[in-house]
C-alpha positions as a Python dict, from the first residue, in 0.01 Angstrom:
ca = {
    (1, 'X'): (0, 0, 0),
    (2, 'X'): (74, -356, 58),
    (3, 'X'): (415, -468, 183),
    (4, 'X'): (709, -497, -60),
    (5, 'X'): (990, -576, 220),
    (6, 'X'): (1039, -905, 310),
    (7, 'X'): (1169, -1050, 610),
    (8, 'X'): (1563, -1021, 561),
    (9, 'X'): (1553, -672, 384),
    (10, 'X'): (1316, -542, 729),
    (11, 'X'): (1601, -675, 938),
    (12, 'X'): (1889, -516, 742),
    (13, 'X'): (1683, -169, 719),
    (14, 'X'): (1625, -156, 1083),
    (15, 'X'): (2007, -242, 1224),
    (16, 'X'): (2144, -32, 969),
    (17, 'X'): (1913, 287, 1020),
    (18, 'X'): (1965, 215, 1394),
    (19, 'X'): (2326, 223, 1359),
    (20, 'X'): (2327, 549, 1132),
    (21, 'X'): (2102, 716, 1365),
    (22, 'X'): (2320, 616, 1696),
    (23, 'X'): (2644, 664, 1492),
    (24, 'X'): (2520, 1060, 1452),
    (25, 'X'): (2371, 1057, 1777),
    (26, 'X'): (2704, 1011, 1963),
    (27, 'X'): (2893, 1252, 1714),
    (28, 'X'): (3073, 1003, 1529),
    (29, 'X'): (2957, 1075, 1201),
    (30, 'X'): (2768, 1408, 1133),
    (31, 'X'): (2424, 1491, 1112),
    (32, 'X'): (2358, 1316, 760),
    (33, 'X'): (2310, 1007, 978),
    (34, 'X'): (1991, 1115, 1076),
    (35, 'X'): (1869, 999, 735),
    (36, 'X'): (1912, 645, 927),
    (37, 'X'): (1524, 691, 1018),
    (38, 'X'): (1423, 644, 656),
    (39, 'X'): (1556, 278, 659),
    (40, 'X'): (1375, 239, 1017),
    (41, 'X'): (1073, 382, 866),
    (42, 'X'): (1041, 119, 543),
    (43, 'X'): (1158, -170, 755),
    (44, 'X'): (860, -132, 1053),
    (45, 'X'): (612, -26, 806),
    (46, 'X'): (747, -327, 538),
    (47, 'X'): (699, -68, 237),
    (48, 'X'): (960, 108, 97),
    (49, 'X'): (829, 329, -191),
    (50, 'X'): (1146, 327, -413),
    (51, 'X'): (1048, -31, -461),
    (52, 'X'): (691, 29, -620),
    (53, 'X'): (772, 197, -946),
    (54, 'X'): (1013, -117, -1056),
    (55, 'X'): (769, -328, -956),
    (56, 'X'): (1020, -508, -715),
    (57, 'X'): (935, -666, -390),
    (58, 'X'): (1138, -894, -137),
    (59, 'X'): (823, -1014, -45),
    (60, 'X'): (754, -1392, -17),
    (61, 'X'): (509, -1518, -274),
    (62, 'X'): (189, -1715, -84),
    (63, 'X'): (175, -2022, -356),
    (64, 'X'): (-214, -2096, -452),
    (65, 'X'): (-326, -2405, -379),
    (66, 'X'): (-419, -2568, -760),
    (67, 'X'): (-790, -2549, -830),
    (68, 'X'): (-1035, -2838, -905),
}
């Protein structure tokens, strides 16, 4: 498993699945904003496994130094 969420994307995941979970927390929504700890989930662990099947990653790419 190697990560496929980049910097931004981690960010976004963890406000919003914060806010989803406190949202449902304090009643304001109902209880489907528990599903707010998936986003938390992918965005500390940096893999989200929808991502892996497409091949996509928001990853930034380490450039290779040329070879002699």
């Amino acid at each position: 498993m190697s990560p496929n969420v980049g910097s931004i994307d981690r960010v976004i995941r963890i406000v919003a699945g914060v806010s989803l979970v406190a949202l449902a927390a304090t009643g304001t929504i109902g209880v489907w904003g528990y599903l707010g700890i998936l986003p938390i989930l992918t965005g500390t662990f940096r893999y989200c496994p929808a991502y892996s099947p497409f091949g996509m990653s928001t990853c930034k790419t380490k450039s290779r130094p040329p070879s002699a």
